[in-house]
CHARMM internal coordinates of N, CA and C (Angstrom, degrees):
IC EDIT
DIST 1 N 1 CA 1.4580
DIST 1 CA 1 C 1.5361
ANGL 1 N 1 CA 1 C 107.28
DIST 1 C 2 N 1.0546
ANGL 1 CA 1 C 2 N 119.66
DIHE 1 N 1 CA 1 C 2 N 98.75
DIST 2 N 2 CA 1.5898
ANGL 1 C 2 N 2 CA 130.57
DIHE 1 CA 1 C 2 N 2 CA -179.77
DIST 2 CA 2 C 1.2242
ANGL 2 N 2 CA 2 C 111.77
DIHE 1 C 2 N 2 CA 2 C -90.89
DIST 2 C 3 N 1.6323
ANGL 2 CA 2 C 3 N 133.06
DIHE 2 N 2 CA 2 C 3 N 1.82
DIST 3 N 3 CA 1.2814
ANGL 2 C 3 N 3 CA 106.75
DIHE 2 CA 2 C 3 N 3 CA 169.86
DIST 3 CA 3 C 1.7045
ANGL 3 N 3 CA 3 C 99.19
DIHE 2 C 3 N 3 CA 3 C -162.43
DIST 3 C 4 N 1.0936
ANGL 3 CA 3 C 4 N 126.94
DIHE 3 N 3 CA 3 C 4 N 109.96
DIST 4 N 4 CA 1.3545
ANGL 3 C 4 N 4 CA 139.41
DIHE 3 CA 3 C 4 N 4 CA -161.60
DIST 4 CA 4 C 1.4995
ANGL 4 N 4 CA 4 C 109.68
DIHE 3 C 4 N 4 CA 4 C -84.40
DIST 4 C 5 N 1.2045
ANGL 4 CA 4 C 5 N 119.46
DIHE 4 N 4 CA 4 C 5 N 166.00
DIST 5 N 5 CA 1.6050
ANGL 4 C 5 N 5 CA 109.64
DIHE 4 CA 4 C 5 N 5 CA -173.32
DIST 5 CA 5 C 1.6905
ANGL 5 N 5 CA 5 C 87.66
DIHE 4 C 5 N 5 CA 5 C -129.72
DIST 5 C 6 N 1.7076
ANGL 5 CA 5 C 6 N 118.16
DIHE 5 N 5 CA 5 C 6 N 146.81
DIST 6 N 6 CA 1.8065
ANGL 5 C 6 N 6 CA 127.32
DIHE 5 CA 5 C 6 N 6 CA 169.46
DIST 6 CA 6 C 1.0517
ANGL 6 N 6 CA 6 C 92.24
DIHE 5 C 6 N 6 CA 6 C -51.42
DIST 6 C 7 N 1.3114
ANGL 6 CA 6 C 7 N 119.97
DIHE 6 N 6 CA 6 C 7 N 174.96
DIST 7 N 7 CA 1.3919
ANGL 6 C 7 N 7 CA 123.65
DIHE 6 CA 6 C 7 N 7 CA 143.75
DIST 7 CA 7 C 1.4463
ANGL 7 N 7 CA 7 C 122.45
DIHE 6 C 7 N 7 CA 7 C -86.91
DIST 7 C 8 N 1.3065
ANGL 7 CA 7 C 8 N 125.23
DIHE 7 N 7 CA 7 C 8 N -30.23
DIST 8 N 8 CA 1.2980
ANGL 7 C 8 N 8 CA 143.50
DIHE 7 CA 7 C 8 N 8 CA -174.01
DIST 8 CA 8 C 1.5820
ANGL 8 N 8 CA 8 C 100.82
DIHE 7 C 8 N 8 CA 8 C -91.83
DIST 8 C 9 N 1.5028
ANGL 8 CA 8 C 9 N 118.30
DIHE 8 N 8 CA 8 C 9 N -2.40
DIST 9 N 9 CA 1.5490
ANGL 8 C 9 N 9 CA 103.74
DIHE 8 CA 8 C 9 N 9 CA -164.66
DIST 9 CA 9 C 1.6020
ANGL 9 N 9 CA 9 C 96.85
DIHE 8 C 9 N 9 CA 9 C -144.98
DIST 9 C 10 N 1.2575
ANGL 9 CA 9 C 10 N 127.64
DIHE 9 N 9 CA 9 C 10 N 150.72
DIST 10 N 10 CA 1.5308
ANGL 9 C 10 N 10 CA 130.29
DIHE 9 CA 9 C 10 N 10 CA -177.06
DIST 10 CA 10 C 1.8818
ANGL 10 N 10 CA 10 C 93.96
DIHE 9 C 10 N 10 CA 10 C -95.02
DIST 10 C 11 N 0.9167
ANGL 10 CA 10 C 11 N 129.16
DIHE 10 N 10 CA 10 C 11 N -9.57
DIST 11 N 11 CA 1.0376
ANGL 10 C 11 N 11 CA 122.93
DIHE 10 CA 10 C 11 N 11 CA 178.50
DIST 11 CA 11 C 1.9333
ANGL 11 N 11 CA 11 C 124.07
DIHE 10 C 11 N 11 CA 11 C -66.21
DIST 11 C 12 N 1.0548
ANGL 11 CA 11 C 12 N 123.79
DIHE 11 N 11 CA 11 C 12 N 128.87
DIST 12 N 12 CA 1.5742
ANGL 11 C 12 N 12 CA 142.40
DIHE 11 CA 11 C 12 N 12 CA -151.87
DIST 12 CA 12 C 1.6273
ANGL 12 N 12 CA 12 C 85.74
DIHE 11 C 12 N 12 CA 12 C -100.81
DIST 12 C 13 N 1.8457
ANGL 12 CA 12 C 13 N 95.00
DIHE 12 N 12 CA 12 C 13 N 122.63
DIST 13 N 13 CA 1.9651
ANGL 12 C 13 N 13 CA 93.13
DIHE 12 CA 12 C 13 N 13 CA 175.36
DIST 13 CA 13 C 1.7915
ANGL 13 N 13 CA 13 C 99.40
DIHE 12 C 13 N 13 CA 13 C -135.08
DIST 13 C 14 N 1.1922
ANGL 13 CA 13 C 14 N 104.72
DIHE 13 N 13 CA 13 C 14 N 151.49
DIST 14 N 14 CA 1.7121
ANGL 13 C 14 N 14 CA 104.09
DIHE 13 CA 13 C 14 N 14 CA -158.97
DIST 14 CA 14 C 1.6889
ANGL 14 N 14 CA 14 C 84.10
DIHE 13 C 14 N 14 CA 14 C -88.12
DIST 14 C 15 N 1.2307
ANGL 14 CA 14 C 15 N 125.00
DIHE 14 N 14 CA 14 C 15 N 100.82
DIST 15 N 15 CA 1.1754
ANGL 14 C 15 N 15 CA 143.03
DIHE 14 CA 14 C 15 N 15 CA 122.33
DIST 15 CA 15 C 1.7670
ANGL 15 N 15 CA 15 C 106.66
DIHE 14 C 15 N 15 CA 15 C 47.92
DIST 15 C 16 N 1.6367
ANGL 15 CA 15 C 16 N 101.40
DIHE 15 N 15 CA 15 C 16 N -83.75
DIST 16 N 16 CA 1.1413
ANGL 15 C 16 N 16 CA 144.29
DIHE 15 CA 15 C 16 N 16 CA 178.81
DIST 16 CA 16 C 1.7738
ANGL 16 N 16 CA 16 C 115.15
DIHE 15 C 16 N 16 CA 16 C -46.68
DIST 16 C 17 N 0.7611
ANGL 16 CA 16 C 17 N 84.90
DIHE 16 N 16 CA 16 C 17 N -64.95
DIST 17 N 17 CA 2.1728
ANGL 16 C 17 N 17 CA 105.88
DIHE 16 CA 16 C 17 N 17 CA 176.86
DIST 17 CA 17 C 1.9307
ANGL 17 N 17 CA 17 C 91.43
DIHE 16 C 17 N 17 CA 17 C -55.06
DIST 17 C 18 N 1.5857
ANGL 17 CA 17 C 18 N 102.12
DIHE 17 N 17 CA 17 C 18 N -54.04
DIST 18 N 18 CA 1.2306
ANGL 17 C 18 N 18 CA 92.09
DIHE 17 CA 17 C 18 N 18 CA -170.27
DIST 18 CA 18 C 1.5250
ANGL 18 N 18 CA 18 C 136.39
DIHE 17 C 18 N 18 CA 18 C -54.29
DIST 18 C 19 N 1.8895
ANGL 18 CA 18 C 19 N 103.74
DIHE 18 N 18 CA 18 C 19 N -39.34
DIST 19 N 19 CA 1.1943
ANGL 18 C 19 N 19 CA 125.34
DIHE 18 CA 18 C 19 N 19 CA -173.82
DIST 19 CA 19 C 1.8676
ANGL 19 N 19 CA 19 C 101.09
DIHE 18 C 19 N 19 CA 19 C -68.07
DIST 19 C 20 N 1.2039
ANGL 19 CA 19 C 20 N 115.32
DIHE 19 N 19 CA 19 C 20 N -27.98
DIST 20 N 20 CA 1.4131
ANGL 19 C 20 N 20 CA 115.40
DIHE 19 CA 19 C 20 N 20 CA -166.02
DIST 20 CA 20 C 1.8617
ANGL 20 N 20 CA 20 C 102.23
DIHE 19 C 20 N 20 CA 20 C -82.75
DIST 20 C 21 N 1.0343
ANGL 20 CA 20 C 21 N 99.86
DIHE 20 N 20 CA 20 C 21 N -29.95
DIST 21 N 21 CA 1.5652
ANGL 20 C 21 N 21 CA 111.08
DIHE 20 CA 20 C 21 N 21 CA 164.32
DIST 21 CA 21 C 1.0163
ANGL 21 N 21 CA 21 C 126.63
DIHE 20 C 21 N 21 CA 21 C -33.78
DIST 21 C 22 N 1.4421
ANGL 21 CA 21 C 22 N 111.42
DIHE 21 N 21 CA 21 C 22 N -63.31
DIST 22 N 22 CA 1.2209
ANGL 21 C 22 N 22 CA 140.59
DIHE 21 CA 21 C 22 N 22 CA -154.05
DIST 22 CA 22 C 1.6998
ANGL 22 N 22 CA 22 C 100.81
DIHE 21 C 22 N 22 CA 22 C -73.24
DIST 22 C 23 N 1.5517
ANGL 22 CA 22 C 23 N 97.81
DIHE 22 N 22 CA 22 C 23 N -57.59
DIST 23 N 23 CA 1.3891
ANGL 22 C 23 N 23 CA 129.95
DIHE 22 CA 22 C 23 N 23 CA -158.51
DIST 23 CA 23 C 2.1969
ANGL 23 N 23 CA 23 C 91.90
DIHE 22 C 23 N 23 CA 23 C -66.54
DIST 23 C 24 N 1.5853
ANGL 23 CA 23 C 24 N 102.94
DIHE 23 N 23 CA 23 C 24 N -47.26
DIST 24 N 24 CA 1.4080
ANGL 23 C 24 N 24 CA 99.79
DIHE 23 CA 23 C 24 N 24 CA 172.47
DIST 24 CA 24 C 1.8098
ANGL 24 N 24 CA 24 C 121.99
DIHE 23 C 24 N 24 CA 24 C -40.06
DIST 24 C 25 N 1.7387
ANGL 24 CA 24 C 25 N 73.16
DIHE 24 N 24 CA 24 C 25 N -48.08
DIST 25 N 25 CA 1.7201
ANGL 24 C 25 N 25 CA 89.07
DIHE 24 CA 24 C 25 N 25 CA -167.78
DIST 25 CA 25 C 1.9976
ANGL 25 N 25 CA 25 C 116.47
DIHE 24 C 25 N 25 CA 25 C -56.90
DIST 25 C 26 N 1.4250
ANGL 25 CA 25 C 26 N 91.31
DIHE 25 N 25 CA 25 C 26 N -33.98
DIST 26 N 26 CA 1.8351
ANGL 25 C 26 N 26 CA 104.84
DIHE 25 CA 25 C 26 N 26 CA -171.98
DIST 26 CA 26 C 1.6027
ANGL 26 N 26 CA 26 C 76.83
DIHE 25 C 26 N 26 CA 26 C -76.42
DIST 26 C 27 N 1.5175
ANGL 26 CA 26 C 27 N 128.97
DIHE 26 N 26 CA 26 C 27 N -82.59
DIST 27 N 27 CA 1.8677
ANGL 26 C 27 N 27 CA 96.61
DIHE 26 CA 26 C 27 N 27 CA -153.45
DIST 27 CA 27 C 1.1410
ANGL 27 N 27 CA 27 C 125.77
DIHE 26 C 27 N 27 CA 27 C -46.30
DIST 27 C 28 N 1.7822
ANGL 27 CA 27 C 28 N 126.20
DIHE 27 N 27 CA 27 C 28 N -25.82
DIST 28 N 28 CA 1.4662
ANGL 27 C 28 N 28 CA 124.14
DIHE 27 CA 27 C 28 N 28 CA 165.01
DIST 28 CA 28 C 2.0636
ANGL 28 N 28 CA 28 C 106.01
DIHE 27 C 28 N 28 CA 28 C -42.19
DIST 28 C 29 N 1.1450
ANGL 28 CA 28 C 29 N 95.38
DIHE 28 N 28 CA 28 C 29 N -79.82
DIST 29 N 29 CA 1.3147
ANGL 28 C 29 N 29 CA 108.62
DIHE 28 CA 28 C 29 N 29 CA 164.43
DIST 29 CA 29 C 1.2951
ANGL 29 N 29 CA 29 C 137.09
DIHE 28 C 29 N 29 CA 29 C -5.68
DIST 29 C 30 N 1.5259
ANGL 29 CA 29 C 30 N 103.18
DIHE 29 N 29 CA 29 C 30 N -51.19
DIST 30 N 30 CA 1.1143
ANGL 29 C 30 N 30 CA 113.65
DIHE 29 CA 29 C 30 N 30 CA 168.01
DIST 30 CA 30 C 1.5873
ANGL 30 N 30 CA 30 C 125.17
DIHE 29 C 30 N 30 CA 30 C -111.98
DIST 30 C 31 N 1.5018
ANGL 30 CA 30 C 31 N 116.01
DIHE 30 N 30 CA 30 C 31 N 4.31
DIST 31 N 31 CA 1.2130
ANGL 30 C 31 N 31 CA 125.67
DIHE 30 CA 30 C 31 N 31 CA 147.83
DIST 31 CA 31 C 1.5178
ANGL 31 N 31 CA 31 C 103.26
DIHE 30 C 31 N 31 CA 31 C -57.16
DIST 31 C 32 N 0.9446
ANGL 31 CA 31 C 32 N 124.92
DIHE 31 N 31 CA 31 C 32 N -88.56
DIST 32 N 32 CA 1.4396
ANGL 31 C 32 N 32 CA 134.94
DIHE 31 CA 31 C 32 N 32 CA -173.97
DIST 32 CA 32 C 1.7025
ANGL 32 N 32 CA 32 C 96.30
DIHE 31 C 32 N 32 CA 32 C -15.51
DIST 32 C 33 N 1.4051
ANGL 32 CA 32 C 33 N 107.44
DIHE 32 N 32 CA 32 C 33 N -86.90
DIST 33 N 33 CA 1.2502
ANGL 32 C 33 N 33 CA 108.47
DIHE 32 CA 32 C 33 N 33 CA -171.89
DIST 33 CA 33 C 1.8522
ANGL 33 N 33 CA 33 C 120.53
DIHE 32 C 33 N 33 CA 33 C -43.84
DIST 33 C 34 N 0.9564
ANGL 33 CA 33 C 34 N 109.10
DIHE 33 N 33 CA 33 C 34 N -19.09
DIST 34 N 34 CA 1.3953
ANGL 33 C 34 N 34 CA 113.11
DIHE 33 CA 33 C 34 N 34 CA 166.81
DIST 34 CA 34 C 1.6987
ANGL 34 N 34 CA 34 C 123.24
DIHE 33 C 34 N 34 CA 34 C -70.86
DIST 34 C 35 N 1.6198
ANGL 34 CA 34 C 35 N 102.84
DIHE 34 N 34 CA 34 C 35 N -48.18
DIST 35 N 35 CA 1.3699
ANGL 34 C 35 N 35 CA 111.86
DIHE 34 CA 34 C 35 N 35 CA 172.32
DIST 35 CA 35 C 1.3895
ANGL 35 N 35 CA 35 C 152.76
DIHE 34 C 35 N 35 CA 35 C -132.64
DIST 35 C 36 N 1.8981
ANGL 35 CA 35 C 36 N 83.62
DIHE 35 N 35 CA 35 C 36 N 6.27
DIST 36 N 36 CA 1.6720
ANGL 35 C 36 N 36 CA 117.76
DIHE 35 CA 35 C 36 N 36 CA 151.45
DIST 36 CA 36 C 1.7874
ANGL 36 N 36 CA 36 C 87.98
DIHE 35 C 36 N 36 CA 36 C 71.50
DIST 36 C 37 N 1.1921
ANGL 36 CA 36 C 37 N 107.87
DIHE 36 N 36 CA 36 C 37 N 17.85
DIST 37 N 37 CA 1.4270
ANGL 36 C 37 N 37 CA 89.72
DIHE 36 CA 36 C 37 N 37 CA 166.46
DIST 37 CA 37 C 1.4966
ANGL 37 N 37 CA 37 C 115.86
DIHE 36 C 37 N 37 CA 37 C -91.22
DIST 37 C 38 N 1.7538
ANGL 37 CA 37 C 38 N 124.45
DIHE 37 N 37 CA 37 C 38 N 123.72
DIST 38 N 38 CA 1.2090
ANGL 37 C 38 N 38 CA 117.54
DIHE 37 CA 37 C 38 N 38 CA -177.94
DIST 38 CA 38 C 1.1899
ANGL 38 N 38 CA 38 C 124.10
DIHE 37 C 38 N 38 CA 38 C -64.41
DIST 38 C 39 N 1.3726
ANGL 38 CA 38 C 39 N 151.47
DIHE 38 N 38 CA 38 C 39 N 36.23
DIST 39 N 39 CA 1.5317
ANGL 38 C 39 N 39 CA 128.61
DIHE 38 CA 38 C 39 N 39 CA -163.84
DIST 39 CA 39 C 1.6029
ANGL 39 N 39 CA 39 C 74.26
DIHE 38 C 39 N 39 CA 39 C -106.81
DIST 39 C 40 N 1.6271
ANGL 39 CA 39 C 40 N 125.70
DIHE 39 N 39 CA 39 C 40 N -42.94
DIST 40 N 40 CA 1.6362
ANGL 39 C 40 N 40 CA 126.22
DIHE 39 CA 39 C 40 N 40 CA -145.26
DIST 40 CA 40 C 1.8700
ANGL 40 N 40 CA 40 C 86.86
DIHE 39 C 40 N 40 CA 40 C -59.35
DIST 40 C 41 N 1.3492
ANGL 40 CA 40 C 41 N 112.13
DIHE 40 N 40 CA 40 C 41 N -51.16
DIST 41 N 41 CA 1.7784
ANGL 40 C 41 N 41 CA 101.01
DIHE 40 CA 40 C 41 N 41 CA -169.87
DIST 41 CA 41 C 1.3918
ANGL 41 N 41 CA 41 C 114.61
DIHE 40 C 41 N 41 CA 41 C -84.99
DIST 41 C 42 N 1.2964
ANGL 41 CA 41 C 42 N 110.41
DIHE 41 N 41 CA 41 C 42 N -30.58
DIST 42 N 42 CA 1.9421
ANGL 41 C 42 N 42 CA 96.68
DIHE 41 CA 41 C 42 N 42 CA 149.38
DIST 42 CA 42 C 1.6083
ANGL 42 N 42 CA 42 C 123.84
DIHE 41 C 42 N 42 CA 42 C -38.07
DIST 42 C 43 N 1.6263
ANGL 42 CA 42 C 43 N 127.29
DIHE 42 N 42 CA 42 C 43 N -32.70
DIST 43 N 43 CA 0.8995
ANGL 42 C 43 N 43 CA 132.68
DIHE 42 CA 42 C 43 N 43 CA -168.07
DIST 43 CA 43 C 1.3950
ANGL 43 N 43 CA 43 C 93.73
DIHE 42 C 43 N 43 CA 43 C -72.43
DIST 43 C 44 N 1.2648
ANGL 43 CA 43 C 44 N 128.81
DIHE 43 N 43 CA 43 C 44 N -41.46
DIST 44 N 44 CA 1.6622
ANGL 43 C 44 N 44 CA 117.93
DIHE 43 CA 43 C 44 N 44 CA -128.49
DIST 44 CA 44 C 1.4058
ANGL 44 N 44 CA 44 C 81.91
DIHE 43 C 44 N 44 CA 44 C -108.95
DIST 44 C 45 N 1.5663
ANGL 44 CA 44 C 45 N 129.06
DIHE 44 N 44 CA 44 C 45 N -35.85
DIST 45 N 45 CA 0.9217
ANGL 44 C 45 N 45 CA 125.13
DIHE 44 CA 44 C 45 N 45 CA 144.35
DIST 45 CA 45 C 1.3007
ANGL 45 N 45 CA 45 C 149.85
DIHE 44 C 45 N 45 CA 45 C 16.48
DIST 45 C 46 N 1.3710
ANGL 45 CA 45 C 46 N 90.80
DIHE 45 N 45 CA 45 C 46 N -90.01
DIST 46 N 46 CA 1.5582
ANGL 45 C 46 N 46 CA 124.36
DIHE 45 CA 45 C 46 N 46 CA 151.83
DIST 46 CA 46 C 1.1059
ANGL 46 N 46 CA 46 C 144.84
DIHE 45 C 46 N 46 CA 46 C -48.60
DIST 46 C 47 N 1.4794
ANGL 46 CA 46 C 47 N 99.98
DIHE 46 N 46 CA 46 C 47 N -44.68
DIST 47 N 47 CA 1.4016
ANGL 46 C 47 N 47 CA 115.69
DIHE 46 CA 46 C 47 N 47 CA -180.00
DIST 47 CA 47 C 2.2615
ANGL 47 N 47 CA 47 C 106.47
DIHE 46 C 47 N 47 CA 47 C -90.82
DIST 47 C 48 N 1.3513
ANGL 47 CA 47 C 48 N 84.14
DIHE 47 N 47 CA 47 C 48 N -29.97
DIST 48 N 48 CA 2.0153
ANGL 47 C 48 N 48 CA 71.83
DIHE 47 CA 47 C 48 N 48 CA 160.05
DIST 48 CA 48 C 1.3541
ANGL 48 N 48 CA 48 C 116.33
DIHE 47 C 48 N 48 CA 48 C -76.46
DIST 48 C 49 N 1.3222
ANGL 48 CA 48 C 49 N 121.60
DIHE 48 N 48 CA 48 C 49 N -26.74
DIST 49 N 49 CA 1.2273
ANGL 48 C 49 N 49 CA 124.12
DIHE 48 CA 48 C 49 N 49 CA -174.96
DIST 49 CA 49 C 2.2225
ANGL 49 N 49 CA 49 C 106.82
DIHE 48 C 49 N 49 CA 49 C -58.92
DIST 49 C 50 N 1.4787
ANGL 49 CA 49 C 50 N 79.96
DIHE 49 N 49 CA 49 C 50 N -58.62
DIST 50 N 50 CA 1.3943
ANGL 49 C 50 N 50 CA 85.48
DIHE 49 CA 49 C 50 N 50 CA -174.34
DIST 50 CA 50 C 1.7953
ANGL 50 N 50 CA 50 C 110.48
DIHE 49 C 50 N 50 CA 50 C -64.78
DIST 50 C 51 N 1.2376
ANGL 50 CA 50 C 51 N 104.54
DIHE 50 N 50 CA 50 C 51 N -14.52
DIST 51 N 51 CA 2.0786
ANGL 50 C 51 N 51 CA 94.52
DIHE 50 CA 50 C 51 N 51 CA 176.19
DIST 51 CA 51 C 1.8400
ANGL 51 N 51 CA 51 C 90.36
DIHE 50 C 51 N 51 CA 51 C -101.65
DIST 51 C 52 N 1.2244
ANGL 51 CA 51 C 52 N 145.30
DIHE 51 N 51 CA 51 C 52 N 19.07
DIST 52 N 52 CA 1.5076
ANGL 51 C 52 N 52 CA 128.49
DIHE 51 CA 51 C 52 N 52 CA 144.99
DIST 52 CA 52 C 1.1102
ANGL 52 N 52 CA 52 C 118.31
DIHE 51 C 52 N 52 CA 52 C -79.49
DIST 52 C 53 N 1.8157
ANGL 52 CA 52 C 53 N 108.31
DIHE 52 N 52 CA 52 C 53 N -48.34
DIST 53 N 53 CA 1.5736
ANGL 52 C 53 N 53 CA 126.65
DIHE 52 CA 52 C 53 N 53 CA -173.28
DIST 53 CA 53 C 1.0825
ANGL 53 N 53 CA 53 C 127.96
DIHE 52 C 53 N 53 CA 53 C -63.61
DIST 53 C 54 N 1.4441
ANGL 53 CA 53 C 54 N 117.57
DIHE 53 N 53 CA 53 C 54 N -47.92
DIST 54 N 54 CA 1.3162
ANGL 53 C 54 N 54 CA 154.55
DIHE 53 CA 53 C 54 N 54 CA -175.38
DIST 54 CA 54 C 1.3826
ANGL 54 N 54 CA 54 C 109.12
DIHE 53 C 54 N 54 CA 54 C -87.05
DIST 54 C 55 N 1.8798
ANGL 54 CA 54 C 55 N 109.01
DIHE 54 N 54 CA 54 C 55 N -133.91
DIST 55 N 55 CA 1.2473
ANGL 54 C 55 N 55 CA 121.48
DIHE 54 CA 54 C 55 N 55 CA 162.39
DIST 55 CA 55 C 1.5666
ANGL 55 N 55 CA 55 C 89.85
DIHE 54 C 55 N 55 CA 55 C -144.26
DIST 55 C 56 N 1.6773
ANGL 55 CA 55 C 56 N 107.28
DIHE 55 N 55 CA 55 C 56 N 175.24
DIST 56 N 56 CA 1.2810
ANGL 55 C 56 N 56 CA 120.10
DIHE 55 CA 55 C 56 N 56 CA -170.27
DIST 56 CA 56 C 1.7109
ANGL 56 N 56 CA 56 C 97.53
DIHE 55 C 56 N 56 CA 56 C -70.92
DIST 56 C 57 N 1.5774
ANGL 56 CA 56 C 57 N 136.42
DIHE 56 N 56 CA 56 C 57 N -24.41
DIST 57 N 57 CA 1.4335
ANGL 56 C 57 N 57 CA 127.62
DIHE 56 CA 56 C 57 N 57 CA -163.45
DIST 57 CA 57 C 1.0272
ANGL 57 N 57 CA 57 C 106.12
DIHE 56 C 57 N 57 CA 57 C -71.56
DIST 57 C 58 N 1.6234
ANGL 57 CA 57 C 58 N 129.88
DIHE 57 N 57 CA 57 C 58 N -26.13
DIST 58 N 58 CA 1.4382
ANGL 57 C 58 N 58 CA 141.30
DIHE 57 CA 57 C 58 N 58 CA -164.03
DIST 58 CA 58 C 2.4939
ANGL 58 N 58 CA 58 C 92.78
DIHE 57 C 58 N 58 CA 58 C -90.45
DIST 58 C 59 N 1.1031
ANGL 58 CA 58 C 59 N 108.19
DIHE 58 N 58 CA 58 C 59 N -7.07
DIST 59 N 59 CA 1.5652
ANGL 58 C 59 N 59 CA 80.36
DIHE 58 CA 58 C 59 N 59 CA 179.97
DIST 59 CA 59 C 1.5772
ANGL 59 N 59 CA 59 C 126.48
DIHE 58 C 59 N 59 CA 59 C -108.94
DIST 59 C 60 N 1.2995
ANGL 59 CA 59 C 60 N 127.51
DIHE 59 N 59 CA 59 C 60 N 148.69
DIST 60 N 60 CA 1.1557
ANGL 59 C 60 N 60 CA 138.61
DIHE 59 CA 59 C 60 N 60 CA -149.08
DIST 60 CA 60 C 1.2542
ANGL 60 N 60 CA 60 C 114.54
DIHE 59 C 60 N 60 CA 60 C -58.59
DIST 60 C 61 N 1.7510
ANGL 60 CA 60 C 61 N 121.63
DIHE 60 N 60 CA 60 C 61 N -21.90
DIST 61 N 61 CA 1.1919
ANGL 60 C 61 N 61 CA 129.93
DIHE 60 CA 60 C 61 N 61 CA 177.14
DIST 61 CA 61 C 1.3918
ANGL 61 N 61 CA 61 C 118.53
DIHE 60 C 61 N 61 CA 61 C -99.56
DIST 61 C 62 N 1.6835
ANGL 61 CA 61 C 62 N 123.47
DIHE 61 N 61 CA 61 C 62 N -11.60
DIST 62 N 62 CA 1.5480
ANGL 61 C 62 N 62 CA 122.44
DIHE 61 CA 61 C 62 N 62 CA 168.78
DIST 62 CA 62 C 1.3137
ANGL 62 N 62 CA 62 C 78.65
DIHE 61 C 62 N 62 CA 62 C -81.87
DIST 62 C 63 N 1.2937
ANGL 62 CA 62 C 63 N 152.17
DIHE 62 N 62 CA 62 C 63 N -50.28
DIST 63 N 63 CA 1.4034
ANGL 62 C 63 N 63 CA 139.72
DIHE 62 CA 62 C 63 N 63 CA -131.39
DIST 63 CA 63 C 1.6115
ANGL 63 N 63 CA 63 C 101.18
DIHE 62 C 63 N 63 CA 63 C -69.46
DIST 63 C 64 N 1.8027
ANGL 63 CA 63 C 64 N 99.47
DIHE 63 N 63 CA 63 C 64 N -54.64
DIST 64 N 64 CA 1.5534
ANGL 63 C 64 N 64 CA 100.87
DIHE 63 CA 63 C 64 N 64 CA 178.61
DIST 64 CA 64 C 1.6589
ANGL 64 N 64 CA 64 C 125.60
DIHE 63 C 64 N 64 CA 64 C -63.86
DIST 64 C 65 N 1.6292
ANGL 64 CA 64 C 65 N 93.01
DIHE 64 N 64 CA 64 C 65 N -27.49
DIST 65 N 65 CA 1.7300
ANGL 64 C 65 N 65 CA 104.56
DIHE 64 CA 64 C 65 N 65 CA -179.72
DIST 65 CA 65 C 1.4664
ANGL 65 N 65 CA 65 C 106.68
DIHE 64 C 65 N 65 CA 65 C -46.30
DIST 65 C 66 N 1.5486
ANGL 65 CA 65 C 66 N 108.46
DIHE 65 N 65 CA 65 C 66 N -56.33
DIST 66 N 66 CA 1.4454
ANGL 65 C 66 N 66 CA 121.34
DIHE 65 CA 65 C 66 N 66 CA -141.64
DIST 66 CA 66 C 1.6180
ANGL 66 N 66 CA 66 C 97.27
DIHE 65 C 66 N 66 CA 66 C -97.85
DIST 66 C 67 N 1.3926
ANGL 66 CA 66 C 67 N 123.71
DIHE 66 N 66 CA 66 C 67 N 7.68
DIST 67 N 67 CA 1.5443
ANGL 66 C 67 N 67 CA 116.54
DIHE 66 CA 66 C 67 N 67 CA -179.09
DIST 67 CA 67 C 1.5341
ANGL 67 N 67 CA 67 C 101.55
DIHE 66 C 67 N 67 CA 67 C -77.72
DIST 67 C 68 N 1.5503
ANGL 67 CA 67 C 68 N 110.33
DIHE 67 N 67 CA 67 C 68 N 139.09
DIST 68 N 68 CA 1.5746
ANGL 67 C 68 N 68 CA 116.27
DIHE 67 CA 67 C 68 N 68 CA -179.00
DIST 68 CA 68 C 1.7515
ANGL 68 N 68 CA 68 C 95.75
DIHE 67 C 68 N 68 CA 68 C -111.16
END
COOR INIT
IC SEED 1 N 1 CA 1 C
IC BUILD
C-alpha cells in the first residue's frame, strides 16, 4: 500500500515520507532528551507548527523525508 488516504481528508499521502517523519521527529525528541539542548525541540516545534498553519509540503521534516 504506497499511498494511504486521512480519514477526515481525501487527500493521498505516500505512506513512506510519512513514517520517516515521524521517526525524524522521535530522534529530534530524543536528542533533546539526551542533551536538553533546545534547538532539537525548537525544530519539531516548528515544523508542527508549520503542518497546522500551513500544510505539511511547506515543513522542514516532510521536506527532508520526501527528498529522493
Amino acid at each position: 500500500m504506497k499511498n494511504i488516504v486521512c480519514p477526515i481528508s481525501t487527500e493521498k499521502i505516500d505512506s513512506n515520507v510519512s513514517r520517516l517523519t515521524v521517526f525524524l521527529n522521535v530522534i529530534l525528541i530524543a536528542l533533546f532528551l539526551v542533551t536538553l539542548n533546545p534547538i532539537f525541540i525548537i525544530v519539531v516545534t516548528l515544523d508542527y507548527f508549520i503542518r497546522a498553519a500551513l500544510e505539511a509540503k511547506y515543513s522542514p521534516l516532510w521536506l527532508l523525508a520526501s527528498w529522493e
